[in-house]
N, C-alpha and C positions, 0 to 999 in steps of 0.2 A: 183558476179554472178547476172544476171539479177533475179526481181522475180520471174517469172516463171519458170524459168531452176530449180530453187530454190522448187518452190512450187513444180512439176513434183518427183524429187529427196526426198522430204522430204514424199509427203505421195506411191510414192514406195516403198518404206523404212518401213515403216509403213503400208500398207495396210492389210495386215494380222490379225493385231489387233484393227485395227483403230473401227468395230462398235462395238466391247464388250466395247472399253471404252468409244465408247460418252453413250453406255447404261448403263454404272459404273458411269461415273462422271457426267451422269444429274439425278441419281436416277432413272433414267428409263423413266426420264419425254421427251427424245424426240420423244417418240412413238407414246405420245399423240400429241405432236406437228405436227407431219408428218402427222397424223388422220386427224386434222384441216385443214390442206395446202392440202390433198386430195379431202377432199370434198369441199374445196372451188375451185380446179380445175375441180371436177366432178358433175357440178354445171347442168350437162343435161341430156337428155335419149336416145343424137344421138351419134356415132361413132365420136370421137375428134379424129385427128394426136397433139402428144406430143412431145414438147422438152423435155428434161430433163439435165439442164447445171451444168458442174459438179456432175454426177451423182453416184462420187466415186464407191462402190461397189454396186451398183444398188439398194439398200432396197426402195429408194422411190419413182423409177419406176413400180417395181414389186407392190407395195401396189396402185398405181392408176390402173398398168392391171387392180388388182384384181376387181377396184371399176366401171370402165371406161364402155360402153354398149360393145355389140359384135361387132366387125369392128374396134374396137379405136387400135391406133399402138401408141409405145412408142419409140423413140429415144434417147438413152440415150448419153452423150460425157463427156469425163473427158481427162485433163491431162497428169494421172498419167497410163501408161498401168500395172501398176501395176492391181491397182484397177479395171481396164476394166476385167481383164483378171479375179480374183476372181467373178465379176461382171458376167461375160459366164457361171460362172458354176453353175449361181441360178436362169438363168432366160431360161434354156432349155426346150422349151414346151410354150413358154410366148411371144406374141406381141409385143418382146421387141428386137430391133436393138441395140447395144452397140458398138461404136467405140473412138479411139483418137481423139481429137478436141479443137481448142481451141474455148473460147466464145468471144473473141475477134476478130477473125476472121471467122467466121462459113460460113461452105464449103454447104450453102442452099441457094436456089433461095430465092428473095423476096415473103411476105406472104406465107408461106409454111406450118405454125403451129396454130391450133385452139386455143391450152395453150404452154405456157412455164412456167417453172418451176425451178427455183433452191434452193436448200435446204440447206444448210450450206455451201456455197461456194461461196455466190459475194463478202464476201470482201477479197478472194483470187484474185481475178481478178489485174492485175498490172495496167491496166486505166479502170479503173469502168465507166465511163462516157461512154468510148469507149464499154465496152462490154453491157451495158444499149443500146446505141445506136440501135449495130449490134440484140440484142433480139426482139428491136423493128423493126427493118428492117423484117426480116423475121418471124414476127407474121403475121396473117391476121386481115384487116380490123374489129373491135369487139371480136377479141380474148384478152384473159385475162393472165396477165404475174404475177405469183404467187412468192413471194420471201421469205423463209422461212432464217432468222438467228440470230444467238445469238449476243446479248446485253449485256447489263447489267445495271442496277436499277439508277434511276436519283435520287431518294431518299440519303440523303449523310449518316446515319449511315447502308443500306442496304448495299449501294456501298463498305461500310469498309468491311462490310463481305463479302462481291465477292468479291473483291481484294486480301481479305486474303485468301477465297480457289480458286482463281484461277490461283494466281500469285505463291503461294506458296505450297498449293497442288495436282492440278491439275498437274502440270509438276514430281513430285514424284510418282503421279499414274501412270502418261503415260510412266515414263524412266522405271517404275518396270515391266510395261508389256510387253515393245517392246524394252527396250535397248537404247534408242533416247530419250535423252536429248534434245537436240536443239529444236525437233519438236515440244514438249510441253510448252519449253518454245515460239514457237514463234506463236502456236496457240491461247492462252489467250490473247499475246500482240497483234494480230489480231483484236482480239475482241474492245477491248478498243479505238483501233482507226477508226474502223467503224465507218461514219457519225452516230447520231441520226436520229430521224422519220425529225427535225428540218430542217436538213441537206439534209437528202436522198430523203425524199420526193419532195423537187424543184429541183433533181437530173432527177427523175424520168420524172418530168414533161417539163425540158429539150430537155430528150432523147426522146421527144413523146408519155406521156404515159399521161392520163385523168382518172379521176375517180376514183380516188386513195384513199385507205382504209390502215387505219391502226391499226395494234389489238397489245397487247402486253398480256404476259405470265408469269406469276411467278416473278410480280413487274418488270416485261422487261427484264428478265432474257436473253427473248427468242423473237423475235417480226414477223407478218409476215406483208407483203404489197401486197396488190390486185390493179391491174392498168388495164386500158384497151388502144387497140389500137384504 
């Protein structure tokens, strides 16, 4: 099965449960993380148009409405219409669009968006390069593309301990809450083979992006990157 037919079907399956356990299995720490990747996208006091790629069930478009001036609109797309469709029923009354999309191909004119954003979902992407690319295609000239996602610790006895809770328990939390096995096993090994800042960052600068910042969280538990067009 292609990865995306793949990824589509897995958090389906899962969308139900999927934010009580990234806020179970990060300790709650990706609240704060979202906090940070908000404000470094609501970086002004004019009216932004917002991507939001892979916006699963919408928590981190809703948290920029919340931040964003009056006029800002949010665009959220995901996958999985699972998740879209929990996604509708938290953002009624909210500046926020939600439909099916893929980021690989995105159904938007060039420079269309002040920010983009994605939050725990590029290295879901099946050609990262390519959906790097198409972000930058339809950002505008000076607009800022925010990338929030998990890592994990270059330090080698930290690493022992992420490998141990996330290969080993992380996938026991997530079959006891949602029944899916697979998914948890194939979120952690996700993780692990996401490029580094090493890697990604001349990724970034590839697909047209400059200016590029990079913060890390909880020993790189967690990392974001800021890029401009």
């Amino acid at each position: 099965m292609p990865k995306k037919e793949g990824i589509r079907e897995l958090f389906d399956d899962i969308a139900v449960k999927y934010d009580r356990f990234n806020h179970i299995s990060s300790f709650g720490a990706d609240r704060s993380w979202r906090r940070k990747a908000v404000r470094a996208i609501v970086n002004t006091d004019k009216p932004i148009q917002v991507l939001d790629v892979a916006t699963g069930t919408a928590d981190f478009a809703i948290a920029v409405s919340k931040k964003a001036a009056q006029g800002s609109h949010i665009t959220g797309i995901d996958l999985s219409e699972g998740m879209i469709e929990i996604g509708k029923t938290k953002c009624q009354g909210l500046p926020i669009d939600l439909m099916t999309g893929d980021a690989e191909n995105l159904n938007f004119a060039d420079s269309t968006f002040d920010r983009i954003c994605v939050a725990f979902g590029v290295r879901n992407f099946e050609n990262l390069m390519k959906g790097l690319t198409e972000m930058q295609r339809v950002l505008k000239p000076g607009g800022r593309l925010i990338v929030l996602e998990l890592s994990y610790p270059k330090n080698g006895l930290l690493f022992w301990f992420y490998k141990l809770y996330s290969l080993k328990i992380i996938p026991k939390i997530g079959a006891k809450m949602t029944g899916n096995t697979g998914a948890f096993t194939y979120l952690p090994d996700s993780i692990l083979k996401f490029p580094l800042p090493e890697k990604f960052i001349p990724m970034l600068r590839e697909a047209g992006f400059s200016k590029i910042d990079a913060h890390q969280y909880m020993f790189g538990v967690c990392r974001m990157y800021c890029a401009e067009k």
